[in-house]
gemmi code that builds the backbone of each chain (N, CA, C; Angstrom):
import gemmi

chains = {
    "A": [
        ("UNK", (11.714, -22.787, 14.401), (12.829, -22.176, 13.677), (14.135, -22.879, 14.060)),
        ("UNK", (14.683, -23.229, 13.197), (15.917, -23.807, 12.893), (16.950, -22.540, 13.765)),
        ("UNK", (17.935, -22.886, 14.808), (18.604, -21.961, 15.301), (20.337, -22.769, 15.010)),
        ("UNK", (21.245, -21.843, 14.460), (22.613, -23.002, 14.755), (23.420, -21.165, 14.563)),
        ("UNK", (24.505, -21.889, 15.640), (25.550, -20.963, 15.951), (26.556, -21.149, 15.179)),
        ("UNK", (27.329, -19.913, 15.099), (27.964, -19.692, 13.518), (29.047, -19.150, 14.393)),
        ("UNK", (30.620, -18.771, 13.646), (31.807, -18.140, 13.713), (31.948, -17.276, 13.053)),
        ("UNK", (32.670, -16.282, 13.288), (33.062, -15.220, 12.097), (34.119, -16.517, 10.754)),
        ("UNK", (33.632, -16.322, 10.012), (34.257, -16.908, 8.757), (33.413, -18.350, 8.355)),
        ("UNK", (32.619, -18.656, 9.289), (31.679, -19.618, 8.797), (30.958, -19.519, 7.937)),
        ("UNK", (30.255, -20.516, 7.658), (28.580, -20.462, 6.753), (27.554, -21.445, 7.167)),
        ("UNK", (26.803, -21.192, 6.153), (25.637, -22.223, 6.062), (25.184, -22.180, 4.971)),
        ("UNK", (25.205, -23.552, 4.244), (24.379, -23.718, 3.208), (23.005, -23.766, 3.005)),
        ("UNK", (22.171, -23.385, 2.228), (20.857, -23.522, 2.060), (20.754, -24.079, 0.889)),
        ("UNK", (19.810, -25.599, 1.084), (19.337, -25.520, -0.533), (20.337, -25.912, -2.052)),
        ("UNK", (21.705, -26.386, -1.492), (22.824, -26.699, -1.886), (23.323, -25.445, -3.069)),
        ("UNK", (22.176, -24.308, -2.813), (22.878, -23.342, -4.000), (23.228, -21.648, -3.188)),
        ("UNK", (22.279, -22.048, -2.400), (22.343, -20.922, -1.089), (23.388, -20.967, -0.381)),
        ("UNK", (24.763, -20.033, -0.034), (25.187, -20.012, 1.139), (25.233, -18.497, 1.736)),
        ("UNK", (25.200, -18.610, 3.379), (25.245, -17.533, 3.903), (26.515, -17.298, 4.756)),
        ("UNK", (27.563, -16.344, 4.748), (28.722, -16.262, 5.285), (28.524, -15.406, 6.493)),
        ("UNK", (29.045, -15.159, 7.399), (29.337, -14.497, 8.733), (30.484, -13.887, 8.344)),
        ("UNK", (30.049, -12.560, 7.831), (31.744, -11.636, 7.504), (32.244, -11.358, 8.238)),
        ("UNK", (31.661, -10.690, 9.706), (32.058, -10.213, 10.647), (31.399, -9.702, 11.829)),
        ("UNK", (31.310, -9.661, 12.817), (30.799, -9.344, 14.280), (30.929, -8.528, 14.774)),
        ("UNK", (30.263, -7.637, 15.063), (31.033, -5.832, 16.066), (29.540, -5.755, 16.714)),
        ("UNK", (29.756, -5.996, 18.105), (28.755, -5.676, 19.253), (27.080, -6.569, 18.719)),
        ("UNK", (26.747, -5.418, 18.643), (25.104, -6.004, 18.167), (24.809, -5.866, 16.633)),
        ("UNK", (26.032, -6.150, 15.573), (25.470, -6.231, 13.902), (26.169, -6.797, 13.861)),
        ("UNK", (25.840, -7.596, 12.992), (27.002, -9.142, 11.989), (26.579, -8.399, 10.926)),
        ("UNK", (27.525, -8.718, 10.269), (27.668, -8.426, 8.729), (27.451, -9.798, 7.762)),
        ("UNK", (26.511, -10.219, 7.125), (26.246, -11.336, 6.946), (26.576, -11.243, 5.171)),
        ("UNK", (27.448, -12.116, 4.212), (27.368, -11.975, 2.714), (26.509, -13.344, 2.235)),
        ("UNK", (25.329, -13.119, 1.414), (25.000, -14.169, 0.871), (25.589, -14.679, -0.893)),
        ("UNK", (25.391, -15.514, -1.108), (25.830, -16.344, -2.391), (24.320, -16.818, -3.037)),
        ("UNK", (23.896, -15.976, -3.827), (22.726, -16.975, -4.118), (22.968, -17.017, -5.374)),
        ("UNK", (21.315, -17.916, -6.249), (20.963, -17.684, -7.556), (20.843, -16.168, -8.280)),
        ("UNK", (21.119, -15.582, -8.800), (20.718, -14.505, -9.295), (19.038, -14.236, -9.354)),
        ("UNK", (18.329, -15.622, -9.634), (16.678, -14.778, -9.735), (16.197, -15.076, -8.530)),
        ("UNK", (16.914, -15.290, -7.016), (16.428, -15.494, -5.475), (16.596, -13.899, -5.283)),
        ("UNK", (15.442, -13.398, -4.674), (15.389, -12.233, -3.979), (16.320, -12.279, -3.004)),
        ("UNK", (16.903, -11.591, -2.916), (17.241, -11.017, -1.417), (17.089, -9.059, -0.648)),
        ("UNK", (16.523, -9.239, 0.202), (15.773, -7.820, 0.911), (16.097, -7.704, 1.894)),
        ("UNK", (16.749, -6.812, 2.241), (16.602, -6.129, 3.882), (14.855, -6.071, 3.946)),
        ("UNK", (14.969, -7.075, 5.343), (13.358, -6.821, 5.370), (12.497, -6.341, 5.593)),
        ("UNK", (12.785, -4.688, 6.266), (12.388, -3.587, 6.627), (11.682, -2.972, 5.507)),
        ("UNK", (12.999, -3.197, 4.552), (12.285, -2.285, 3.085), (11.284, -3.162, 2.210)),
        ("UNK", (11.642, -4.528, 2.358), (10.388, -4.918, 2.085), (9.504, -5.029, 1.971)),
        ("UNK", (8.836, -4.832, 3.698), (8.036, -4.312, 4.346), (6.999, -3.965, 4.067)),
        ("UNK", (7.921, -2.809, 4.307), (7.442, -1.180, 3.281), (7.016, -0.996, 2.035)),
        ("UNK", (7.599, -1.947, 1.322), (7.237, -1.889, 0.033), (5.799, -2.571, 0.308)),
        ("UNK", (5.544, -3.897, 0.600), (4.258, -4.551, 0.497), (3.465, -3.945, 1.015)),
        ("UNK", (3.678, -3.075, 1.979), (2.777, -2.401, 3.062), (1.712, -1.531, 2.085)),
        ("UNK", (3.063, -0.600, 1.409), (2.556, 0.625, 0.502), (1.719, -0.159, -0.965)),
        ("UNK", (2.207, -1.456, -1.314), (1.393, -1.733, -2.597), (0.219, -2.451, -1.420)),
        ("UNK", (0.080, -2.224, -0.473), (-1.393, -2.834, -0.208), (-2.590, -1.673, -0.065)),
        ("UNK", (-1.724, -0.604, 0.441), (-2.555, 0.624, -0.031), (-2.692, 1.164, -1.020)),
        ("UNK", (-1.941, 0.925, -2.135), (-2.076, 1.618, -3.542), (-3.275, 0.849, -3.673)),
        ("UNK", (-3.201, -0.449, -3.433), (-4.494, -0.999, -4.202), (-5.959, -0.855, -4.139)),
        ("UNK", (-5.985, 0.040, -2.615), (-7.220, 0.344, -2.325), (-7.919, 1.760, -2.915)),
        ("UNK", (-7.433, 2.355, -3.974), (-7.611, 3.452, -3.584), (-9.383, 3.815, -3.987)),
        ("UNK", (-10.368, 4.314, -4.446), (-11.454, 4.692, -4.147), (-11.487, 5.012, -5.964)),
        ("UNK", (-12.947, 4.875, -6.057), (-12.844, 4.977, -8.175), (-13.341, 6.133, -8.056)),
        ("UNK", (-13.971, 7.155, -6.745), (-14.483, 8.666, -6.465), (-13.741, 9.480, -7.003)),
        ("UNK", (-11.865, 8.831, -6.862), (-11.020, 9.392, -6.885), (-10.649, 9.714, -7.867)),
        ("UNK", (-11.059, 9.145, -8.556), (-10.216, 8.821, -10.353), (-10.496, 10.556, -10.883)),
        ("UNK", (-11.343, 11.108, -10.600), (-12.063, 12.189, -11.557), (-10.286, 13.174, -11.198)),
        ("UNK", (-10.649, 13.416, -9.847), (-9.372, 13.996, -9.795), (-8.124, 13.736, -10.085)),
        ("UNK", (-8.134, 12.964, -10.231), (-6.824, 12.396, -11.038), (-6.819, 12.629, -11.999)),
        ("UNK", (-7.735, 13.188, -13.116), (-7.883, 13.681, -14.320), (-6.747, 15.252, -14.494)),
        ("UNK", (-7.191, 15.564, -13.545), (-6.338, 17.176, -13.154), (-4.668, 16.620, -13.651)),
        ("UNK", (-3.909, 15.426, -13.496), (-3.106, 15.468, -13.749), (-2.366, 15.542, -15.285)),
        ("UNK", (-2.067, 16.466, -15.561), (-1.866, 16.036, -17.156), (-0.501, 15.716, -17.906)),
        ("UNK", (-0.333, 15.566, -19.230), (1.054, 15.298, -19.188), (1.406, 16.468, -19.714)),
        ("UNK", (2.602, 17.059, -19.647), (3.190, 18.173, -19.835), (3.277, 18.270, -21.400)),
        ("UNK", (3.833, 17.483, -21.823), (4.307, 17.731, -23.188), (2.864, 18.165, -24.762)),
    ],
    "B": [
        ("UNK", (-8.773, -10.559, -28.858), (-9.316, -9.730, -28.117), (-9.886, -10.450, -27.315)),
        ("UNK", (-9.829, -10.164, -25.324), (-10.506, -10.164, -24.372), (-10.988, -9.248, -23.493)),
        ("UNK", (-11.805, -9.960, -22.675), (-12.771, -8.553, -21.870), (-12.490, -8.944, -20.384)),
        ("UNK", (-12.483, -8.219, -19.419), (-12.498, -8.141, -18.173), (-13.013, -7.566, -17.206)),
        ("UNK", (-14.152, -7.932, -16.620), (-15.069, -6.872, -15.710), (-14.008, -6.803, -14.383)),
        ("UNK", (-13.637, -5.262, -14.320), (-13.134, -4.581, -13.294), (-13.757, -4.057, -12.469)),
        ("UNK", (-14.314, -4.434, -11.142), (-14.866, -3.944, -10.019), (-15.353, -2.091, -10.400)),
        ("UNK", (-14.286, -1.644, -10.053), (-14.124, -0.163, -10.333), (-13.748, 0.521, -11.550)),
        ("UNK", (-13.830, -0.281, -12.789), (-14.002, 0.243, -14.039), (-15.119, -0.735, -14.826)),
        ("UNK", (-15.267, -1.209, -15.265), (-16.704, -1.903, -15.840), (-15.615, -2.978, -16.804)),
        ("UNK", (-16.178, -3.075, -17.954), (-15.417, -4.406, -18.763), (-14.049, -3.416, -19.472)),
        ("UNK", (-13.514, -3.677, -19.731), (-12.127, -3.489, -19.707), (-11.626, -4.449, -21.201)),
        ("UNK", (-11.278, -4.465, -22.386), (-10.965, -5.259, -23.241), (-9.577, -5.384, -23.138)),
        ("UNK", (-8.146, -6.012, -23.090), (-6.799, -6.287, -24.330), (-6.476, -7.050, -24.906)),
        ("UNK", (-5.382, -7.398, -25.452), (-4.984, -7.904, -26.494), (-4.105, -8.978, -25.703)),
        ("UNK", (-4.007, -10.462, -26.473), (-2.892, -11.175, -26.044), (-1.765, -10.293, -25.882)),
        ("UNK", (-1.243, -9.370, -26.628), (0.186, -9.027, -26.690), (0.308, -7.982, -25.641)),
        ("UNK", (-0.722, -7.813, -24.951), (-0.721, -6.783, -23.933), (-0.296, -7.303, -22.744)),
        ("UNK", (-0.150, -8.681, -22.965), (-0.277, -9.075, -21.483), (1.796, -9.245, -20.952)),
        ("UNK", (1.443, -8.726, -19.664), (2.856, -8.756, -19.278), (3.005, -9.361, -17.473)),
        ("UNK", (4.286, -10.530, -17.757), (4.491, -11.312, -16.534), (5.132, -10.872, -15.584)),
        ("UNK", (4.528, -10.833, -14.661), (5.846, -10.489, -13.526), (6.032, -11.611, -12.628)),
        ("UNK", (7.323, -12.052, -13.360), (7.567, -13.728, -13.055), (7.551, -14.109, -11.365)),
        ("UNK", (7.917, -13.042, -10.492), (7.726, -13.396, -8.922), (6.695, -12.632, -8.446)),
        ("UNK", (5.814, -12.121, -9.073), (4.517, -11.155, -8.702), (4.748, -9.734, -8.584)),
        ("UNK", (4.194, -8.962, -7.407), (4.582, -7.552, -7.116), (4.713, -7.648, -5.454)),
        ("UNK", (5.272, -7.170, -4.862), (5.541, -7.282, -3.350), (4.018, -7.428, -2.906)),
        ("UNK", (3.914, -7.890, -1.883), (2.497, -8.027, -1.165), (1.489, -8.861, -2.250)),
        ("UNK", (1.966, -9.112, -3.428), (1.130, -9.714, -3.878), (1.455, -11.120, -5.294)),
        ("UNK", (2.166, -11.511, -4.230), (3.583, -12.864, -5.375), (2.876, -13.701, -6.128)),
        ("UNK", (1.430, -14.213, -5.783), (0.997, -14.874, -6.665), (0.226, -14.221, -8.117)),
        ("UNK", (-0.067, -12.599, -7.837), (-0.270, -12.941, -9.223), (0.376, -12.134, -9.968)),
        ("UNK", (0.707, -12.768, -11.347), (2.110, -12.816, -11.645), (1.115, -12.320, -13.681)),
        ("UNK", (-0.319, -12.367, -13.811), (-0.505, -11.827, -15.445), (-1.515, -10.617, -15.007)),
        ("UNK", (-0.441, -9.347, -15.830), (-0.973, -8.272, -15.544), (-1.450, -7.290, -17.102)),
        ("UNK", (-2.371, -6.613, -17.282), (-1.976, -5.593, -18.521), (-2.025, -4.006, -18.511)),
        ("UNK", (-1.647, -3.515, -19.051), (-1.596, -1.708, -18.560), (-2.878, -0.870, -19.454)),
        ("UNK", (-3.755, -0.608, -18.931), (-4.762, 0.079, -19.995), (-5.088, 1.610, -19.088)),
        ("UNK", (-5.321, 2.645, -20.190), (-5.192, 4.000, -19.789), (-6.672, 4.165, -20.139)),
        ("UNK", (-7.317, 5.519, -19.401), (-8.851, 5.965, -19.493), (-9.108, 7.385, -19.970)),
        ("UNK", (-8.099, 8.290, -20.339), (-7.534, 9.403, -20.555), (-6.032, 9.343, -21.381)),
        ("UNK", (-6.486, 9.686, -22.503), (-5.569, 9.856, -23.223), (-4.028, 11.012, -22.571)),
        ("UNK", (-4.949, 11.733, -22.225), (-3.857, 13.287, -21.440), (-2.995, 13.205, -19.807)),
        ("UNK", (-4.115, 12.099, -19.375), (-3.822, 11.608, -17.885), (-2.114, 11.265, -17.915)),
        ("UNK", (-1.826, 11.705, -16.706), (-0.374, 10.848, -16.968), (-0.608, 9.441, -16.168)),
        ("UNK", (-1.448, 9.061, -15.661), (-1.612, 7.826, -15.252), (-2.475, 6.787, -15.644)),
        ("UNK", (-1.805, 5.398, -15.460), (-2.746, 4.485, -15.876), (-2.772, 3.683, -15.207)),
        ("UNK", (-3.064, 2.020, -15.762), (-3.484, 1.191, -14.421), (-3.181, 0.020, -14.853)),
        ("UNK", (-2.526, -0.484, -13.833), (-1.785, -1.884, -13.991), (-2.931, -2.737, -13.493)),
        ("UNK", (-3.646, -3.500, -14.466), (-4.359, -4.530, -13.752), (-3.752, -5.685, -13.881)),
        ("UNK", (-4.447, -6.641, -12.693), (-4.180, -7.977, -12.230), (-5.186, -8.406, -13.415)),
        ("UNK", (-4.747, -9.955, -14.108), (-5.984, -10.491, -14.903), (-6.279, -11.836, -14.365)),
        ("UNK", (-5.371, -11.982, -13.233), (-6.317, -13.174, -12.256), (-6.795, -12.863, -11.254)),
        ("UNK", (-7.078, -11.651, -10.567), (-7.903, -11.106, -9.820), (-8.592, -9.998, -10.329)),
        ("UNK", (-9.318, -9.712, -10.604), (-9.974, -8.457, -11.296), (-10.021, -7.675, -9.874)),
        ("UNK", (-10.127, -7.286, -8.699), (-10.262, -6.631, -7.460), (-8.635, -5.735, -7.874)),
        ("UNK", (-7.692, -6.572, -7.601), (-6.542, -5.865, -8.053), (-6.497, -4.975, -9.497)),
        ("UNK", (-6.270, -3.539, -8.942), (-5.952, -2.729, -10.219), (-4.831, -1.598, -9.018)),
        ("UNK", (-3.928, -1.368, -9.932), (-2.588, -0.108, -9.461), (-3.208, 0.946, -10.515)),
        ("UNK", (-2.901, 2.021, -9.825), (-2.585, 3.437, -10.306), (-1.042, 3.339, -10.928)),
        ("UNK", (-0.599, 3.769, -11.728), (0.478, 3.884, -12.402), (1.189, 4.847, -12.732)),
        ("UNK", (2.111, 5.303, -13.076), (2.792, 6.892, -13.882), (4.356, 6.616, -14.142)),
        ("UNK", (4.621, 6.719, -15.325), (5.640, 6.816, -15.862), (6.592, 8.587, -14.701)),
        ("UNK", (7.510, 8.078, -13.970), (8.081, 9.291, -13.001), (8.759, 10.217, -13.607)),
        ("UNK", (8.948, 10.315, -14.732), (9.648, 11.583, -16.037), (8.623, 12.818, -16.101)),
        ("UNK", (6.860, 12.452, -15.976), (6.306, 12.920, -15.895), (6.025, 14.331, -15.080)),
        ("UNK", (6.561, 13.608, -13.464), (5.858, 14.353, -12.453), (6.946, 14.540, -11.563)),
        ("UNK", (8.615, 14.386, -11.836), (10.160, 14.195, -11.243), (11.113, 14.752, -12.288)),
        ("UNK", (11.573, 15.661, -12.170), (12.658, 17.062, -12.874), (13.812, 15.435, -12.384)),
        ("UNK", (14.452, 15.142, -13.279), (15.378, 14.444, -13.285), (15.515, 13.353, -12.643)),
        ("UNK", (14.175, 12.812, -12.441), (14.417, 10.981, -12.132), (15.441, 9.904, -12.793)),
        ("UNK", (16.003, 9.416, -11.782), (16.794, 8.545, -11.978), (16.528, 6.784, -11.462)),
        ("UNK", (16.382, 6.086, -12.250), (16.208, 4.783, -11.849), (17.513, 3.937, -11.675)),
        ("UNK", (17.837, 3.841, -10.814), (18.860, 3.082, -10.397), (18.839, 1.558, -8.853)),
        ("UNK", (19.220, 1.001, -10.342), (18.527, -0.703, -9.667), (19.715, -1.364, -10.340)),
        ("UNK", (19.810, -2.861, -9.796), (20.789, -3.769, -9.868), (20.739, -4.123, -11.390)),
        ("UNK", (22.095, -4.710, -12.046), (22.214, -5.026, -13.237), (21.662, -6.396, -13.287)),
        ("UNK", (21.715, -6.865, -12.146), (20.520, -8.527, -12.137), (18.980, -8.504, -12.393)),
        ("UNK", (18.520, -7.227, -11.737), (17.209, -7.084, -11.798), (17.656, -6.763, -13.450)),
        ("UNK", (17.849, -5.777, -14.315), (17.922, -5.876, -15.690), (17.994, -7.105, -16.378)),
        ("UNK", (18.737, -8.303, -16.204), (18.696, -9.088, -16.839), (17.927, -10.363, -16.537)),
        ("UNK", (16.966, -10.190, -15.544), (16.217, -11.016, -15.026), (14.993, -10.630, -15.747)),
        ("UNK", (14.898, -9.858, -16.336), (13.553, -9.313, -17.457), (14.352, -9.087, -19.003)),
        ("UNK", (15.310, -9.608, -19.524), (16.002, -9.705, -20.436), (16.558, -8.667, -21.115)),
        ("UNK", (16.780, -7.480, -20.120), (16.439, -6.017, -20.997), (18.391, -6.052, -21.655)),
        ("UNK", (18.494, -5.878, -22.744), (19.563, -6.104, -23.277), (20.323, -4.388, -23.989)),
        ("UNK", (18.886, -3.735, -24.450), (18.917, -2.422, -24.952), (17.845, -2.207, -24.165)),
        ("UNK", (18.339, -1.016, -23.803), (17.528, 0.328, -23.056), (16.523, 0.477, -23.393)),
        ("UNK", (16.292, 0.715, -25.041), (15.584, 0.952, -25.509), (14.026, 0.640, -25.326)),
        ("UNK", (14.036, -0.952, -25.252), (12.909, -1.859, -24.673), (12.382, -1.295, -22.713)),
        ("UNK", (13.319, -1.009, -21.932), (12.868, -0.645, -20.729), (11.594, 0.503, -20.656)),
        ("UNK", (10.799, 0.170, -20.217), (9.828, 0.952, -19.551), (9.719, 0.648, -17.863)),
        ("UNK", (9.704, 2.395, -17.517), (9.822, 2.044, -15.901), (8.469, 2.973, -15.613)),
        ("UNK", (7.685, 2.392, -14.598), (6.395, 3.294, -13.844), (7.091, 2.772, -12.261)),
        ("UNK", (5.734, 3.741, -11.749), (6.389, 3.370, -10.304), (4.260, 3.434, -9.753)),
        ("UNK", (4.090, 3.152, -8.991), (3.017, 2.878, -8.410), (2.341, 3.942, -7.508)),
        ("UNK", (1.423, 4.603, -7.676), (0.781, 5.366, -6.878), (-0.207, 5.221, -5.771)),
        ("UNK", (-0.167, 5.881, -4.919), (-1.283, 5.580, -3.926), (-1.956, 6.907, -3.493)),
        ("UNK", (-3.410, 6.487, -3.371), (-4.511, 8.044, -3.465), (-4.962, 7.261, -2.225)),
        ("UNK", (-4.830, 8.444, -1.070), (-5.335, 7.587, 0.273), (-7.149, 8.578, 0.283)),
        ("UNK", (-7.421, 8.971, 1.227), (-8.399, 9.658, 1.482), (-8.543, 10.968, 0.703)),
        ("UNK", (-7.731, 11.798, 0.888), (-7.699, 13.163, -0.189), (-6.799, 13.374, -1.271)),
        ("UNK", (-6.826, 13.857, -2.113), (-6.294, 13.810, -3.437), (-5.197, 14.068, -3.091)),
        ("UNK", (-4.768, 15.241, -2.151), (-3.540, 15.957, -1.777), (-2.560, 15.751, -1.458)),
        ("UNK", (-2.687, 14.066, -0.945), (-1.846, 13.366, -0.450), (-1.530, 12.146, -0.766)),
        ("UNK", (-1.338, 12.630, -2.767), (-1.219, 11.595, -3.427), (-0.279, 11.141, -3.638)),
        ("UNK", (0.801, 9.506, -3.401), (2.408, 9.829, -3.244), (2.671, 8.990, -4.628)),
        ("UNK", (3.687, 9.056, -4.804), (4.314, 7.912, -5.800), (5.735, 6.795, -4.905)),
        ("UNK", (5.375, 5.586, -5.190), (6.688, 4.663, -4.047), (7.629, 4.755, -5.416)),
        ("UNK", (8.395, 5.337, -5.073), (9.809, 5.668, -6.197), (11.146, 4.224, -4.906)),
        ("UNK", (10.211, 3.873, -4.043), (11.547, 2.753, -3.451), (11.547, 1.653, -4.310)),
        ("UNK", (9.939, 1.099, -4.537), (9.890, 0.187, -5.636), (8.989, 0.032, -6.928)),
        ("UNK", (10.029, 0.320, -7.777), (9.603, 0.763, -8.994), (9.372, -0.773, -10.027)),
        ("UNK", (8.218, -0.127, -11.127), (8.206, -1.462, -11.658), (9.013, -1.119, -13.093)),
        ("UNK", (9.548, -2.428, -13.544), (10.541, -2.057, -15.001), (9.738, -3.519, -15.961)),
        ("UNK", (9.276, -2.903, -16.898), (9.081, -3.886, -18.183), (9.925, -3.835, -19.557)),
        ("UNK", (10.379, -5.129, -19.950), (10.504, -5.511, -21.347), (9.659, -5.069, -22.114)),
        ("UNK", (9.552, -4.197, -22.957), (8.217, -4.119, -23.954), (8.323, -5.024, -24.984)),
        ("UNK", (10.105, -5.488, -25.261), (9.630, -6.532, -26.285), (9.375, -7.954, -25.923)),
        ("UNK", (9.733, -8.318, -24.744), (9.177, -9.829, -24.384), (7.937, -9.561, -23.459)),
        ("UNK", (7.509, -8.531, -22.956), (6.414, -8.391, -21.743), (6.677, -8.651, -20.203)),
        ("UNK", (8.294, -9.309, -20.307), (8.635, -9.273, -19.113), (8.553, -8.024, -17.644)),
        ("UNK", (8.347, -8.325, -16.911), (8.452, -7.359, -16.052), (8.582, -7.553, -14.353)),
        ("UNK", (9.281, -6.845, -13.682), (9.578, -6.967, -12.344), (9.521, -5.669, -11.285)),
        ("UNK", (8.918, -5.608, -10.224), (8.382, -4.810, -9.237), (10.353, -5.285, -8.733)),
        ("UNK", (11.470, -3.633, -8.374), (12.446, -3.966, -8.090), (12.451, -3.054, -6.817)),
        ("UNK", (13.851, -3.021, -6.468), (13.924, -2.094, -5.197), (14.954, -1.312, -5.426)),
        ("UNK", (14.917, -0.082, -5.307), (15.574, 1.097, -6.298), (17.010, 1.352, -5.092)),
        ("UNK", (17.762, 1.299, -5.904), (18.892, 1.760, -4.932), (19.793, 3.158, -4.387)),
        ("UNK", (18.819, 3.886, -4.761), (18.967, 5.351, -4.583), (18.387, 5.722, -3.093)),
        ("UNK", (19.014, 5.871, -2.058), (18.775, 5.942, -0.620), (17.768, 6.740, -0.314)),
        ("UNK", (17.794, 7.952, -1.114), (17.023, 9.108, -0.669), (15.345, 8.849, -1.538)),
        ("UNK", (15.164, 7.848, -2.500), (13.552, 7.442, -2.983), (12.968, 6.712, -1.959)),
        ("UNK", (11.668, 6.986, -1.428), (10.684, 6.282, -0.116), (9.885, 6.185, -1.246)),
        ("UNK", (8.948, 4.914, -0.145), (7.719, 4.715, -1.005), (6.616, 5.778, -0.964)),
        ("UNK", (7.127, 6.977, -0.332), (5.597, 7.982, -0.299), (6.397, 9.623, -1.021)),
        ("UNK", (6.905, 9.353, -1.885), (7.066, 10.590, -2.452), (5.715, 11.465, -2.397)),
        ("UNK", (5.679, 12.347, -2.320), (4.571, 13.566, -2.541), (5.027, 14.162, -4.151)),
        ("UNK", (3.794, 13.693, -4.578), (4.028, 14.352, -6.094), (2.738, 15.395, -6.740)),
        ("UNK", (2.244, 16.212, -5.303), (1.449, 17.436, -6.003), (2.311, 18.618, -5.691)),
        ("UNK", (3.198, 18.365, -4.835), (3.878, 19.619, -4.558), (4.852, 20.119, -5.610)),
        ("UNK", (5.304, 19.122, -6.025), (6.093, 19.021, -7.408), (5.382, 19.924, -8.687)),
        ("UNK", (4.522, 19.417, -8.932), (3.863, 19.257, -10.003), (3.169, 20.921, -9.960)),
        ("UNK", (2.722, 21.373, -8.697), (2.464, 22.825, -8.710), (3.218, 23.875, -9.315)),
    ],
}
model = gemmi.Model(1)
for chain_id, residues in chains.items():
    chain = gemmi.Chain(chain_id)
    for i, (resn, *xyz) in enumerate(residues, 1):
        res = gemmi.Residue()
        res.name, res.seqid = resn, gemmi.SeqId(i, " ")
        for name, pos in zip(("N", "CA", "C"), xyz):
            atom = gemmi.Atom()
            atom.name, atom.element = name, gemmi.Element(name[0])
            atom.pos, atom.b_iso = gemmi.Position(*pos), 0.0
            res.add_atom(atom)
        chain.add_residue(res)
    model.add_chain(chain)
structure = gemmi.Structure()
structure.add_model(model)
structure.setup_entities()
């Protein structure tokens, strides 16, 4: 992993379309603003995570199951 | 017309026009990116997003109007125009279900919801910006 030390008001380019700014510093969080493409993801990667975590269990779910799932109906 | 043997449903037929891209995949699963939505119950409120380059991959599905007294989808105006949605009208939003061991503890991830174009087939798995949606809503308690 690429490591380089930054300033408050610095950056780094990525990729000549990527940049990442250092907004600001307080103890143990930087506040970091990125500049990207509009169709580049960007994620806090916690929730990410989470998200992939949970579509890896949706995908398993059991075809036993399906019957009950019938019980659900639509209201209208 | 094509056919598709689904592990856990048998052959499965749709239509070219059924088919819908999700140009960066779905989280946990980026490469595959051609999916189509086919229902087994007309009354069910759920259906199933299959993968058509993996047949193993199939989602549980549900439109959240269904089974949520005033759902609100609220996501970035980039994610909208990254699936071309120009009028509302064209948006369709589901969100993904997961049935673990007992029925009871069946949730819906309202964190990331999927939104399709119905008129181009576009579509994107987004990340909802409403603080208080997790990916494990409980949606029998609701629904009681």
């Amino acid at each position: 992993m690429l490591v380089l030390a930054r300033k408050k008001n610095q950056s780094i380019i990525i990729s000549n379309n990527i940049e990442l700014f250092i907004i600001d510093i307080n103890n143990d969080q930087v506040k970091i603003g990125i500049k990207a493409p509009k169709e580049i993801p960007v994620h806090r990667k916690e929730i990410y995570e989470e998200i992939q975590n949970e579509m890896k269990n949706a995908a398993k779910f059991d075809p036993a199951q399906l019957d009950d799932l019938s019980k659900f109906k639509k209201n209208k | 017309m094509m056919d598709l043997y689904i592990p856990r449903f048998g052959n499965i037929s749709y239509e070219e026009n059924q088919i819908i891209t999700f140009k960066t995949g779905l989280f946990g699963f980026e490469k595959l990116k051609k999916y189509f939505i086919f229902k087994t119950d007309e009354e069910s409120i759920f259906e199933y997003l299959q993968s058509i380059e993996d047949a193993n991959i199939t989602f549980i599905i549900a439109q959240p109007d269904h089974f949520i007294k005033d759902y609100v989808l609220d996501i970035s105006q980039t994610d909208l125009e990254l699936i071309k949605i120009k009028d509302y009208k064209n948006l369709i939003n589901y969100v993904i279900i997961t049935v673990t061991d007992k029925i009871e503890n069946i949730t819906a991830n309202l964190q990331g919801p999927i939104i399709i174009n119905k008129k181009t087939n576009e579509a994107k798995q987004v990340i909802s910006l409403k603080d208080d949606y997790t990916t494990k809503h409980s949606i029998l308690n609701k629904k009681e």
